[in-house]
C-alpha positions as semicolon CSV with decimal commas, in nm:
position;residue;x (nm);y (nm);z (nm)
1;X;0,000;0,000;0,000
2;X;0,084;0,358;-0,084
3;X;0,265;0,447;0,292
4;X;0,295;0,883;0,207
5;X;0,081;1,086;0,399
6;X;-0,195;1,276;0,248
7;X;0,030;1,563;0,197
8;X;0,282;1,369;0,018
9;X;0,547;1,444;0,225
10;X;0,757;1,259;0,496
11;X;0,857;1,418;0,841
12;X;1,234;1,551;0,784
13;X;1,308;1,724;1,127
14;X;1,554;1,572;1,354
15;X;1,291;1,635;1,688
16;X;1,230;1,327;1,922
17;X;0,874;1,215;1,845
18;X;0,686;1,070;2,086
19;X;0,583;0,682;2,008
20;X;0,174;0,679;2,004
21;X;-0,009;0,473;2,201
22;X;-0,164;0,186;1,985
23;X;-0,304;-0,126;1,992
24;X;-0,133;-0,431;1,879
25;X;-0,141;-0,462;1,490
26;X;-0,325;-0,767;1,348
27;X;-0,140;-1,028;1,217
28;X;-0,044;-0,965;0,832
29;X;-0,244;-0,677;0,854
30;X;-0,077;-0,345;0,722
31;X;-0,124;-0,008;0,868
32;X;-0,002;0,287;0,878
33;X;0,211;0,415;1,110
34;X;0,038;0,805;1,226
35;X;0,373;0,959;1,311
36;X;0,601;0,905;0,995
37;X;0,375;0,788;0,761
38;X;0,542;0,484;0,731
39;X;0,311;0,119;0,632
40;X;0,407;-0,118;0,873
41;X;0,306;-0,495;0,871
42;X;0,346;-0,753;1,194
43;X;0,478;-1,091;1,063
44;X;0,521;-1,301;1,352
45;X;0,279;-1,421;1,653
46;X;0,370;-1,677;1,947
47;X;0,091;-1,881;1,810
48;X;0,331;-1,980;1,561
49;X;0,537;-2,168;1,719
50;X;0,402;-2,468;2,000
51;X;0,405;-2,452;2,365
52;X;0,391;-2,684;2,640
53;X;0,264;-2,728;2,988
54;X;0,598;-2,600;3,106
55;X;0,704;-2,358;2,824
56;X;0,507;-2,076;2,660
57;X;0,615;-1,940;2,359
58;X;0,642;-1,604;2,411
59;X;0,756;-1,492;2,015
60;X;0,954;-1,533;1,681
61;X;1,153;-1,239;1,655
62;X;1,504;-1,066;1,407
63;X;1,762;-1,225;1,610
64;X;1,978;-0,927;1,585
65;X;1,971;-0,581;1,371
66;X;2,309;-0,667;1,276
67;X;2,212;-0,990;1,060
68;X;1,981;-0,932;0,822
69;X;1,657;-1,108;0,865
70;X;1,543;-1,074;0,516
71;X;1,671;-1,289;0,184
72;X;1,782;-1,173;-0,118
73;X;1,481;-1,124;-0,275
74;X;1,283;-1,058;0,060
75;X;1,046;-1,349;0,018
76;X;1,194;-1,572;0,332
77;X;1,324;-1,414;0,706
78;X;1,532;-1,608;0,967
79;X;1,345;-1,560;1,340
80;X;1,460;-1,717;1,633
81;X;1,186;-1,849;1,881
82;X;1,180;-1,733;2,224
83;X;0,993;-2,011;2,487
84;X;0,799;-2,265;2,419
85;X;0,900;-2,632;2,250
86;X;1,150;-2,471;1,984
87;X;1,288;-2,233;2,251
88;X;1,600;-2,106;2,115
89;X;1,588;-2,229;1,754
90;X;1,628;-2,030;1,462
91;X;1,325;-2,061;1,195
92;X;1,320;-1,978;0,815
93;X;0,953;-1,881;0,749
94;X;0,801;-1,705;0,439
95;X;0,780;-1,356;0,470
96;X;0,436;-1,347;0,283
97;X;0,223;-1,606;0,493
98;X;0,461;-1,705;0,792
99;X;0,483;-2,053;0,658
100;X;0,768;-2,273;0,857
101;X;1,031;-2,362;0,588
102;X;1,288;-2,470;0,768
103;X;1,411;-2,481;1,148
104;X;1,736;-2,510;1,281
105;X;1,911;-2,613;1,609
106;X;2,199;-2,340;1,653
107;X;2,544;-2,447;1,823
108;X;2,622;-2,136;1,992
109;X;2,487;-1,831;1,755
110;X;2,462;-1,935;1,437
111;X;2,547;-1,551;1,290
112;X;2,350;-1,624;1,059
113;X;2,413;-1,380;0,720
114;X;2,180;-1,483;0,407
115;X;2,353;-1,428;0,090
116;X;2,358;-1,078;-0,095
117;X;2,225;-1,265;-0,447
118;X;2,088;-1,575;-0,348
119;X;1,766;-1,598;-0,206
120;X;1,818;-1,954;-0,096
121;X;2,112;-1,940;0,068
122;X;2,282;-1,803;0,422
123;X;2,583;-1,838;0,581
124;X;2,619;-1,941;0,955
125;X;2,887;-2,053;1,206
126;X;2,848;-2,353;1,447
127;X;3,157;-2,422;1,706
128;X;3,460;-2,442;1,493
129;X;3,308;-2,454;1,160
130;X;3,134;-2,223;0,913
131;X;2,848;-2,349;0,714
132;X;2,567;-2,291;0,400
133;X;2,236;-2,368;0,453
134;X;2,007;-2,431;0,166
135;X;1,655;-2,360;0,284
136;X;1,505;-2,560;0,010
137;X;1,698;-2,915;0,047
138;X;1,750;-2,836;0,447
139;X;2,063;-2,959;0,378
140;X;2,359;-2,738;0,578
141;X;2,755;-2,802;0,376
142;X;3,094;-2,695;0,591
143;X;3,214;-2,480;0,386
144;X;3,496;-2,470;0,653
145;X;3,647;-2,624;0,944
146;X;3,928;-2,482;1,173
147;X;4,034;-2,785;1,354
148;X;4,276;-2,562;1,564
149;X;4,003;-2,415;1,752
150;X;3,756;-2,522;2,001
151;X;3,516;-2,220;1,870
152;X;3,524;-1,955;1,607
153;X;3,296;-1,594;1,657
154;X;3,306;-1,283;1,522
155;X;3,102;-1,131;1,870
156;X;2,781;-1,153;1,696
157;X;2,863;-0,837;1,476
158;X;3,097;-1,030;1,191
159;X;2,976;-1,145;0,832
160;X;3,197;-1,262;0,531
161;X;3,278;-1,075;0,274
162;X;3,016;-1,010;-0,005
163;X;3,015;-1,340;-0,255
164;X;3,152;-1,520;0,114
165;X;3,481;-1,579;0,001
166;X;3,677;-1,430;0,293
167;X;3,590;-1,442;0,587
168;X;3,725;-1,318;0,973
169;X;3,692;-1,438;1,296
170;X;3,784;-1,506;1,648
171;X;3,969;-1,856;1,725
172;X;3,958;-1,963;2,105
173;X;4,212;-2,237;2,135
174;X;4,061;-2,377;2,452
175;X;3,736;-2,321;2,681
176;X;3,869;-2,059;2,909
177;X;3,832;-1,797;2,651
178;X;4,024;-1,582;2,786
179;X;4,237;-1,547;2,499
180;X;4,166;-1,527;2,115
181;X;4,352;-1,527;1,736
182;X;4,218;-1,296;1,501
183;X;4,181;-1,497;1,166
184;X;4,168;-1,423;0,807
185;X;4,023;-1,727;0,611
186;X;3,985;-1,806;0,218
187;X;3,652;-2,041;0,215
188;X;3,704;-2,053;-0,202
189;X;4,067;-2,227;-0,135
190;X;4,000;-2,374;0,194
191;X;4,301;-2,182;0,365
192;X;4,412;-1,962;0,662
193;X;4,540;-1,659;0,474
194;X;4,640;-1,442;0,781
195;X;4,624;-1,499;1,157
196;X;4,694;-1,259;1,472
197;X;4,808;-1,478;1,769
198;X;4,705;-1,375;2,068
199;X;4,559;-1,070;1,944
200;X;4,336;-0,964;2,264
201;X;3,952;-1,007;2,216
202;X;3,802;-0,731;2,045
203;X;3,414;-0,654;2,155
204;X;3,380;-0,740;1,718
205;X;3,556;-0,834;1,396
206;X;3,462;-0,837;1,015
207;X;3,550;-0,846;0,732
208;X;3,464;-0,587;0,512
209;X;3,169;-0,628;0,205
210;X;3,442;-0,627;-0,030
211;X;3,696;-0,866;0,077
212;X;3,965;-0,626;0,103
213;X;3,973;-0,540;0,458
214;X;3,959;-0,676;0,826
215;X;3,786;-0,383;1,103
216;X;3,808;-0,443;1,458
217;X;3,654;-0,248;1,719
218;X;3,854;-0,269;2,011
219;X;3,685;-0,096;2,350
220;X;3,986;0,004;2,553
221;X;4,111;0,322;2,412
222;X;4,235;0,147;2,072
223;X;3,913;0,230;1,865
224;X;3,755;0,083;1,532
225;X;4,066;0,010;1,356
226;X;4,133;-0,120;0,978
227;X;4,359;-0,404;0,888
228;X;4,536;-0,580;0,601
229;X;4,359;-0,906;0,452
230;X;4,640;-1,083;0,374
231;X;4,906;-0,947;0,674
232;X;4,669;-0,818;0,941
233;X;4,901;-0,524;0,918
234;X;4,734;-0,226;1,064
235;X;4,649;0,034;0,764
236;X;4,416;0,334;0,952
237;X;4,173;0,432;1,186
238;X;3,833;0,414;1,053
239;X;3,714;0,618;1,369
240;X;3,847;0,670;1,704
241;X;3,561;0,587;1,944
242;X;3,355;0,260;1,943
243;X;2,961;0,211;1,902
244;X;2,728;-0,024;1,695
245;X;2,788;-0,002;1,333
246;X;2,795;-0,120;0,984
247;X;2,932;-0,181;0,665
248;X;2,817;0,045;0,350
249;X;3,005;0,111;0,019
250;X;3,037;0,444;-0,055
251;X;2,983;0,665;-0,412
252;X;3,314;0,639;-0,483
């Protein structure tokens, strides 16, 4: 539905606008939201997912705002359930009528990062490896596994590079955790390309949409810093200070 307001323009102002008061949206219904205009649409509803006599399922909800929820072509979403039977799991579910597709047991969080082109595809992590999921075979390939690590993470705010050839990540060599490698791996030719021993533990690490870059945000005084694919070789300061971000190519 057409979302501009009847004077055909949107609110531009940078004031704080007080959320309204409203009662919860039907289910699939759209409406239109009275302060920006905006059409709006609830997709998900506890009653989607079962309960039992000693877990309620309280919702299905975007794991994270870093990781997209949407696909490719926005047709399928990735929720996670909170309570109930499926507590904890992560569901693929059409966008269009909330019909289960697939469901999936995460080791740890998945980090889950559909693919930028294919629809029927994401990319997720489970202990020490990496893996695709194809949401129409349920089938889940290791597209990598780092046997020299008891778990891999990027702190929840990672992805691989566009096309998911490189990727970066945290390596904890045992369960204390208290110490991590920062790694650079090719998933194309199934090799380590760079690695940071010892590196401290960021609070996140990435690798950049085009490949070409690691970023690390470090919280104790070092700030967002840029790095080297293939040496891990510090190259600038993307910004002094930390704070939740993300990745964005520019004009240029």
């Amino acid at each position: 539905p057409d979302s501009t307001p009847p004077d055909g323009t949107f609110l531009q102002d940078a004031n704080v606008h007080v959320v309204p008061t409203l009662p919860r949206p039907e289910l699939h219904v759209p409406f239109v939201d009275p302060t920006f205009g905006t059409t709006i649409v609830r997709l998900t509803d506890p009653s989607m997912s079962a309960s039992d006599s000693e877990h309620v399922t309280l919702g299905l909800r975007h794991q994270y705002s870093r990781q997209p929820a949407l696909n490719a072509d926005h047709t399928k979403m990735v929720v996670r359930v909170l309570g109930g039977v499926y507590r904890g799991f992560f569901e693929v579910r059409e966008v269009a009528t909330g019909a289960l597709l697939q469901r999936l047991a995460p080791d740890g969080d998945p980090e889950v990062s559909w693919h930028p082109t294919d629809p029927n595809r994401f990319f997720y992590r489970a202990g020490n490896e990496v893996r695709s999921f194809a949401v129409d075979s349920g089938l889940s390939e290791t597209m990598m596994r780092f046997a020299q690590y008891v778990y891999s993470s990027t702190r929840e705010e990672g992805r691989p590079s566009d096309g998911w050839r490189y990727y970066a990540f945290l390596g904890y060599r045992d369960n204390s955790f208290a110490s991590a490698d920062i790694v650079v791996a090719d998933l194309v030719e199934k090799r380590i390309v760079a690695t940071w021993p010892n590196s401290g533990i960021p609070d996140w690490v990435s690798m950049s949409p085009s490949g070409e870059y690691v970023v690390a945000m470090w919280v104790s005084g070092e700030g967002t810093r840029v790095y080297s694919r293939t040496t891990l070789e510090l190259l600038n300061l993307a910004f002094s200070d930390f704070g939740h971000a993300d990745f964005a190519f520019d004009g240029e």
